[in-house]
C-alpha positions in Angstrom: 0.0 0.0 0.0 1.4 3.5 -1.1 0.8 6.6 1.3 -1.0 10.0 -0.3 -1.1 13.2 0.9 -4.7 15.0 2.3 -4.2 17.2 -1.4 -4.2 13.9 -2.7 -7.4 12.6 -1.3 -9.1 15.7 -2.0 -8.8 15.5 -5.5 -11.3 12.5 -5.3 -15.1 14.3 -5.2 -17.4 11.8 -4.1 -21.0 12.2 -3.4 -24.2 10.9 -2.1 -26.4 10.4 -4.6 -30.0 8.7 -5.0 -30.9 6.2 -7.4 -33.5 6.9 -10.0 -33.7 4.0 -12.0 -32.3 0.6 -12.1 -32.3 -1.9 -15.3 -30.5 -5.2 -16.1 -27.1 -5.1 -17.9 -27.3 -8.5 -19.4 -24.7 -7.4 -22.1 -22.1 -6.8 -19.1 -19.5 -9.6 -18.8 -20.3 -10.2 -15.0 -23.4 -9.4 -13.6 -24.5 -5.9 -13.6 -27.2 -3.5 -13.2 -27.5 0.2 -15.3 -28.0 2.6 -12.6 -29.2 6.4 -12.8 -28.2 8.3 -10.0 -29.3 11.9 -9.0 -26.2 13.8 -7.8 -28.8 17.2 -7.1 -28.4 20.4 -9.3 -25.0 21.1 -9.1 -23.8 17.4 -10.9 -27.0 16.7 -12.4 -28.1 12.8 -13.1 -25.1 10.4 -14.2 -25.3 6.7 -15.1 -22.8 4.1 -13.4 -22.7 0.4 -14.0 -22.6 -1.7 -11.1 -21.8 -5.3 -10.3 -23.9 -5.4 -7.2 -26.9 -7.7 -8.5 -25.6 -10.3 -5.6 -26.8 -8.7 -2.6 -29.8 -6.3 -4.6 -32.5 -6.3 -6.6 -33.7 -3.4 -8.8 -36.1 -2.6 -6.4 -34.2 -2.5 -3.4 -32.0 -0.1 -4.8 -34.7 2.4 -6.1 -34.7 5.6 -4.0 -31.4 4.5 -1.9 -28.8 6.2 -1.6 -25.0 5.9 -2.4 -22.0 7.0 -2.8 -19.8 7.4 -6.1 -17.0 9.1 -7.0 -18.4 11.5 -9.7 -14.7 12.5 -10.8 -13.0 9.9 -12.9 -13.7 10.3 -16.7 -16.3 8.4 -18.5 -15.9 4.7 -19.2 -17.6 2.6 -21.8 -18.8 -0.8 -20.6 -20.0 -2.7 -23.6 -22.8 -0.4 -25.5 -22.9 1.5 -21.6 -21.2 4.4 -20.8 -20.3 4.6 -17.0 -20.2 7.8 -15.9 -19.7 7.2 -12.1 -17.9 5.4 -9.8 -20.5 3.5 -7.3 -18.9 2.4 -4.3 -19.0 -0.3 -2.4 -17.1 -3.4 -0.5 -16.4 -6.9 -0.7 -17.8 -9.8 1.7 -15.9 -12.9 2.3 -17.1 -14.1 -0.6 -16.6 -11.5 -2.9 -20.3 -10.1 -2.9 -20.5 -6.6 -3.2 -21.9 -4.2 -0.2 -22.7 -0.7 -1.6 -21.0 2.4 0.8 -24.0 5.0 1.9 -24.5 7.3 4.5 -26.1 6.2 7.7 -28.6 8.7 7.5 -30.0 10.4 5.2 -28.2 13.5 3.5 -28.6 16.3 1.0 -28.4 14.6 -2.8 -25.1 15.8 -3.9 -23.3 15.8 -0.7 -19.5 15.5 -0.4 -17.9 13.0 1.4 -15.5 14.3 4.2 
């Protein structure tokens, strides 16, 4: 593991967001879901493909909220373009647990 400085760390923006939408991504190589995510007025809506579809169903993850770093450039995942990190965790066995805020908070709110 390398060390980074604070300025390093703050060049990551990540925010809560809340999901609008959720569809299958059955062209994804793994299993995936298309997600829209509302990041409030200042970042607008951004799509992020996730391979979460483990631990969640579509409707589970309607109206939750996450986190994502909305920073990194675009990246094109088969005929979808990600346009947001979603974040999230492994379990022992590899399933993925999505990061969110205990509580609710303000769409668009940056992670400290």
């Amino acid at each position: 593991m390398i060390t980074i400085s604070y300025d390093d760390f703050l060049k990551l923006d990540i925010r809560a967001g809340r999901v609008l939408r959720v569809e299958p991504f059955p062209e994804a190589r793994k299993p995936a879901f298309k997600l829209w995510i509302d990041f409030g007025p200042d970042i607008g809506e951004k799509k992020s493909s996730a391979q979460i579809t483990d631990l969640y169903t579509p409707d589970a993850l309607l109206g939750r909220q996450v986190m994502a770093v909305v920073n990194f450039p675009p990246r094109q995942i088969g005929p979808f373009m990600s346009e947001v990190l979603v974040l999230g965790a492994s379990d022992a066995e590899g399933r993925i647990s999505l990061l969110a805020p205990d509580h609710d908070v303000p769409t668009g709110a940056r992670m400290h």
